[in-house]
N, C-alpha and C positions, 0 to 999 in steps of 0.2 A: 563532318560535323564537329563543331569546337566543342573542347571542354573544359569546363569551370573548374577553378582552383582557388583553392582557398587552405585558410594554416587547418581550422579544426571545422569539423561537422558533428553536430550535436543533432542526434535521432530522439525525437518527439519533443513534446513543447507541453507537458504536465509541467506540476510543482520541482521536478527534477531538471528537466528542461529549461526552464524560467531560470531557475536557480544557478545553472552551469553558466546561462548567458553571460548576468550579472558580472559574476566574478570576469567571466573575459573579457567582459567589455572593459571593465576597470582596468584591465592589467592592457588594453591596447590590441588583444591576441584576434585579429582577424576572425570568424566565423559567419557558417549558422546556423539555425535550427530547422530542422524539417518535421513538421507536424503534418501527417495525413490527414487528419480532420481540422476543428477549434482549438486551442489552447484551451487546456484543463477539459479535453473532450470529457473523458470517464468519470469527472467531477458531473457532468452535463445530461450526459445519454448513460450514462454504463452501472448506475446503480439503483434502485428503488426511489417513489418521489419522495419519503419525507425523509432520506438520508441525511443525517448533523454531523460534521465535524464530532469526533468524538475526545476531541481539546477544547477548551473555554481559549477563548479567542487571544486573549491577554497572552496565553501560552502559544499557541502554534498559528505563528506567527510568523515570517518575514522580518528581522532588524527594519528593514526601508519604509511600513508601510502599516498602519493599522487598517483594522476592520472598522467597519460602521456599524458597532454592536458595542452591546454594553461589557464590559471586560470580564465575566464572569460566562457573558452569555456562549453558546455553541452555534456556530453558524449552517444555516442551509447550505447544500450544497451547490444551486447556481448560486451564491454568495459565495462559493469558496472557489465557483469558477471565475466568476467578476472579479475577485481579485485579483487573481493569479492575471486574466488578462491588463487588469488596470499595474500591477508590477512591471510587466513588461511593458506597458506603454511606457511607463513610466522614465526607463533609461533606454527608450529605441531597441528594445531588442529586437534582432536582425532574425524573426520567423518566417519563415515561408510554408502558409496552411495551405491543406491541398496539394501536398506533395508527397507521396509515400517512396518509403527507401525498399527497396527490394532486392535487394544484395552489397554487401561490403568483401573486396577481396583486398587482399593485400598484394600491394604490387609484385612485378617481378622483375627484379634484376636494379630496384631505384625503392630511393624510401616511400612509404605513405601509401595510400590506401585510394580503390577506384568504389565509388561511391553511387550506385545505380538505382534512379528512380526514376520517380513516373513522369516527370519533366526533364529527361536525360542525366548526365553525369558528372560528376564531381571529382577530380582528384584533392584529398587532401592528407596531408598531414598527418591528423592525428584525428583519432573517430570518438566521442563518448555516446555510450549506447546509453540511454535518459530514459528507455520507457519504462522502468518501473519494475514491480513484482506483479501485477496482476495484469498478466498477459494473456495465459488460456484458463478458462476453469475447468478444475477438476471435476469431473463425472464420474462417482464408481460404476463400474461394469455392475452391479448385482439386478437392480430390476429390470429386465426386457422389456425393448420397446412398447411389446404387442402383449403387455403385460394387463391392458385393460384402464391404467391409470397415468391422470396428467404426471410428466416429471420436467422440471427445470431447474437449472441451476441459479445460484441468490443472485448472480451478475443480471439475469434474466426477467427477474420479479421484478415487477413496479407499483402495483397496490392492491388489495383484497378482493376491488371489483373485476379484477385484471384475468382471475382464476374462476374456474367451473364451480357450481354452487357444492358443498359437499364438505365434510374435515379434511384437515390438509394435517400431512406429516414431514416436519422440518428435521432435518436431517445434518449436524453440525451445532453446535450452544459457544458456539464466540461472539463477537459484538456484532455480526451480522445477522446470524442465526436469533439469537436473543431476540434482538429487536424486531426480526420478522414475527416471530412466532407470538409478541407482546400483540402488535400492531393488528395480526389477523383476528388474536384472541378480544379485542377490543373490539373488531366488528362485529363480531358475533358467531364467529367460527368453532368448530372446537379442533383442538390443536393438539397433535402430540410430537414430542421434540426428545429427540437424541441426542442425548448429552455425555459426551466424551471426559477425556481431563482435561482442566484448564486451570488458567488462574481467576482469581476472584478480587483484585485488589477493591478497596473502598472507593467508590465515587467521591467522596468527601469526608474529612474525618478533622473535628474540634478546628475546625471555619476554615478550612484548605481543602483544596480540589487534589487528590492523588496525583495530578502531576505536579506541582510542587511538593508533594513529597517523596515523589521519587528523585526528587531536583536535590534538595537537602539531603535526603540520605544518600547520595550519590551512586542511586542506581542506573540515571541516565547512562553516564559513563562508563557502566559496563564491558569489557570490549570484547566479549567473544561470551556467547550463550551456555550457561551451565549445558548437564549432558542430556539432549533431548528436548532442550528449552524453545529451539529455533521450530520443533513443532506442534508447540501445547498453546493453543487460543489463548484468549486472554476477554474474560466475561465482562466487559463493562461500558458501558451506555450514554451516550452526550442525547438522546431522545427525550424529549420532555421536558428542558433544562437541566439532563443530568441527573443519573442514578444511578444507587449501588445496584448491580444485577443480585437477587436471593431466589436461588430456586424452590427454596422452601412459598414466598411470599408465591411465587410466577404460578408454582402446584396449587394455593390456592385460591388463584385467578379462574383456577378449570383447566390449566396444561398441566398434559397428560406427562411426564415425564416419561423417558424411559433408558435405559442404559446405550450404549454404544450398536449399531447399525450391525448386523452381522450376517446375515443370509435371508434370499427371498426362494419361496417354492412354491409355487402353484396358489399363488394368491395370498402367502404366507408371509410375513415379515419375521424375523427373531431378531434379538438380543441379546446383547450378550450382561451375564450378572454384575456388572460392575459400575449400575448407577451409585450407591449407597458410598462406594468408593468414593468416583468422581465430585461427587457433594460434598463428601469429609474430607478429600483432599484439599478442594477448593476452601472450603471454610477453614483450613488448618493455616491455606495462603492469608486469605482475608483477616486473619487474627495474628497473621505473623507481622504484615504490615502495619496492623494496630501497634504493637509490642513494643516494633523498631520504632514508631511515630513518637507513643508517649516516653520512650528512654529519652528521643532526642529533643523531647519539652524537658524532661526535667533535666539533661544534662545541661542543657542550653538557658534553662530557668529563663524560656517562654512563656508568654503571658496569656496562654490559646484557652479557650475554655471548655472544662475539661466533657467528655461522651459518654459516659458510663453504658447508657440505653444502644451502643455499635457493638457491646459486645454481647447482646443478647439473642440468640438466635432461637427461631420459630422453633414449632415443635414437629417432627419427622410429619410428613403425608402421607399417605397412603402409598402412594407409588415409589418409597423409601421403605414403608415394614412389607410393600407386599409387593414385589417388582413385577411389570408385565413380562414374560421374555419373548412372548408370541404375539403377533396381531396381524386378527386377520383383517386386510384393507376394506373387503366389500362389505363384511358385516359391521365394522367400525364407521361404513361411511367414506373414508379414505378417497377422495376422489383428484387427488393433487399431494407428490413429495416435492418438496423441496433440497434444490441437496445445497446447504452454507458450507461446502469444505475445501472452500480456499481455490486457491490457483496453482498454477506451475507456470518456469520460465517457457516463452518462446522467443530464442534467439535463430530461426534457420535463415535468417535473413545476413545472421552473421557472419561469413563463412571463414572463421578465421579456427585454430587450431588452442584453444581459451576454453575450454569447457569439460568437465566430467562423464562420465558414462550413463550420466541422470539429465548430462544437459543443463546441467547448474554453471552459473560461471566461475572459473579457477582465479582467484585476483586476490592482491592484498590491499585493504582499507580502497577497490576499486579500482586499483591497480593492475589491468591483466597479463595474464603471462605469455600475452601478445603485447609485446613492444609498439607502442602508440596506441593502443587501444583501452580503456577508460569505459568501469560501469558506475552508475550514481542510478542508487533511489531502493539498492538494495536493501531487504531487513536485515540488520545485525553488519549492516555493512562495515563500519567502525565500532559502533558501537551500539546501545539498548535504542537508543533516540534515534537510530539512523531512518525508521520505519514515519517518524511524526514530520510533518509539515517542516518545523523548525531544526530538526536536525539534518535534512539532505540540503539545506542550505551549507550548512558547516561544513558536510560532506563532498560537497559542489567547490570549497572554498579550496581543502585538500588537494582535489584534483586539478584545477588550477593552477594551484601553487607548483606540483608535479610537472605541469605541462608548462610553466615558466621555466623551472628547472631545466628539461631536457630544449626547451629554445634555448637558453645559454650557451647548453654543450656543442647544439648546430651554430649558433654564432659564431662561437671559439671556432669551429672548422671554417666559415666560411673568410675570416679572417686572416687565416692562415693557409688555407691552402689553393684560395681562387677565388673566382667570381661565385656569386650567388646562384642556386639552383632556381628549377624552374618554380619553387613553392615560394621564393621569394621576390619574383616577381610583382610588381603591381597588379592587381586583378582585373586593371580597366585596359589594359594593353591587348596586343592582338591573342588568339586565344581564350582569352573569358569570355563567359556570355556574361558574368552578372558581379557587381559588386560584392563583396563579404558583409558589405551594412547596409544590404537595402530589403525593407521591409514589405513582404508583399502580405495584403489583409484578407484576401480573400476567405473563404470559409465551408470551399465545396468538400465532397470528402472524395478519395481514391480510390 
């Protein structure tokens, strides 16, 4: 059986994906993409239905391509998959959906990488792994199965109808958690929500959206996460065209607040005492961003008008002077948790020698410490922005430029010391089965 060869192979076909093409195609660098499902599948199937973009559109963004929204506005997310496929129409990028990769080795005894999927094999080049951070969700171990009550994870949730009649207990307060817990308590659920530490930035503050003010005070650019930073959520809301998250206001919507998830026992939930914390922390965030916002109108003798009414905050609820630290599921009702607490990497497809004892990958700005090998779409991967729409494009551009680099250095060898290897071959010659730029659309999944 022949096998295909090509310079690089880029794994999935999200906003990271997309974005890797781009830059290759421009620079000339052969490829392609292998998406097991659709382009921007997890935009599609993999989240809740009234998910928004949690950027105004004007912001996270594409350089190549606006949205069909008004510039302020947050878009749905089949809107943010339609685009991401209309980007790629856009400059032919060379996807092939319906094809899952299922192992990457590194050759032996010759450069580049044997590339194993569900339509056969690949050798190439150079590999970037594109799928992203939210690969597996997190389940804590604490409530047992046969525990009596529904549990899924927020990858899992799609709408209020979607759950057993009864209160439901979300488990996680970042912008996933939030938003559910808002959404259910507006059907008419009642709700109680665990709330960790996180950040609280302002949705909006004196006629700017918080990400241009993170743009200005130049926190985008960040490049590596104060101590503990890379795990504390971040509270804030593109749902309803955008709002600041206040758990004070959420408390007196009728959610239940409660501090951090800590042990379940015989129908038991606890707590642990450190809601009051996580609130005053938050709010300490929320007010700090205020601070640095207005120094940098008046040092800048901006013309923004001015908020007084942002720095007012509610008055403590009940569940702030009097915390629950027990609740029992079945007398509360409890008939569905929720757990919002994020993802972890799954790379076992990768089988390369790149990764920590946690299974993280080991790389600089993407960089791994497997020679030819390339991650994009990580958070904090370069910098604060590497997690938004618009920065793993940048991130995308990086890597690129890397992977022109090291084509240089095989140039210079092949120049000097012989004929061409077998990765520089034309791809339409004997041994290929497929060109590097040929687009196949299908849309089955693997």
């Amino acid at each position: 059986m022949s096998i295909e060869r090509t310079e690089v192979v880029v794994v999935g076909a999200g906003q990271a994906g997309v974005a890797m093409s781009e830059h290759l195609t421009e620079r000339g660098i052969p490829h392609v993409v292998l998406e097991r499902a659709r382009i921007a599948e997890q935009w599609r199937t993999g989240r809740w239905d009234s998910l928004v973009a949690n950027g105004p559109v004007w912001h996270d963004r594409f350089p190549g391509l606006e949205f069909d929204l008004e510039p302020n506005g947050f878009a749905p997310k089949e809107q943010v998959a339609d685009y991401f496929a209309a980007y790629a129409a856009k400059f032919g990028a060379p996807v092939r959906c319906g094809v899952e990769v299922t192992a990457v080795r590194k050759n032996d005894g010759r450069p580049g990488f044997r590339v194993e999927t569900s339509e056969g094999t690949i050798d190439a080049r150079y590999v970037v792994a594109a799928t992203g951070p939210f690969q597996r969700p997190v389940f804590p171990p604490i409530v047992p199965a046969d525990a009596g009550v529904s549990q899924m994870h927020s990858a899992a949730y799609r709408n209020p109808q979607q759950l057993p009649a009864g209160a439901v207990l979300v488990v996680g307060a970042g912008s996933s958690g939030v938003q559910i817990a808002e959404e259910l308590r507006s059907s008419g659920r009642e709700v109680y929500l665990s709330v960790g530490p996180h950040d609280r930035p302002p949705r909006r503050y004196r006629d700017r959206d918080f990400v241009w003010w993170l743009g200005v005070l130049g926190k985008w650019d960040a490049a590596a996460p104060p101590q503990g930073a890379e795990h504390v959520t971040i509270a804030v809301s593109g749902a309803n065209g955008g709002h600041t998250v206040d758990f004070r206001e959420l408390a007196a919507t009728g959610v239940q607040l409660l501090g951090m998830t800590a042990s379940y026992d015989r129908g038991t939930m606890t707590f642990a005492s450190d809601l009051r914390t996580n609130v005053e922390n938050g709010d300490a965030n929320y007010l700090a961003v205020l601070d640095e916002a207005d120094e940098h109108v008046r040092r800048n003798g901006l013309d923004l008008p001015e908020e007084p009414g942002a720095r007012v905050l509610g008055p403590d609820p009940a569940c702030l002077t009097d915390p629950v630290l027990e609740l029992d599921l079945a007398a509360a009702g409890v008939t569905t948790i929720i757990w919002a607490t994020g993802y972890a990497p799954d790379y076992r497809w990768l089988r390369i020698d790149a990764f920590d004892d946690r299974g993280r990958p080991q790389h600089q700005r993407g960089v791994s410490a497997e020679p030819g090998v390339y991650f994009l779409g990580l958070p904090w991967q370069s910098r604060r922005g590497s997690s938004f729409i618009w920065g793993v494009w940048h991130d995308a551009k990086y890597i690129a430029d890397q992977i022109s680099i090291q084509r240089g250095y095989l140039a210079y060898d092949a120049a000097t010391e012989g004929p061409p290897d077998e990765f520089e071959r034309p791809v339409d010659e004997p041994g290929s089965t497929r060109g590097p730029n040929s687009l196949l659309t299908s849309t089955g999944g693997a």
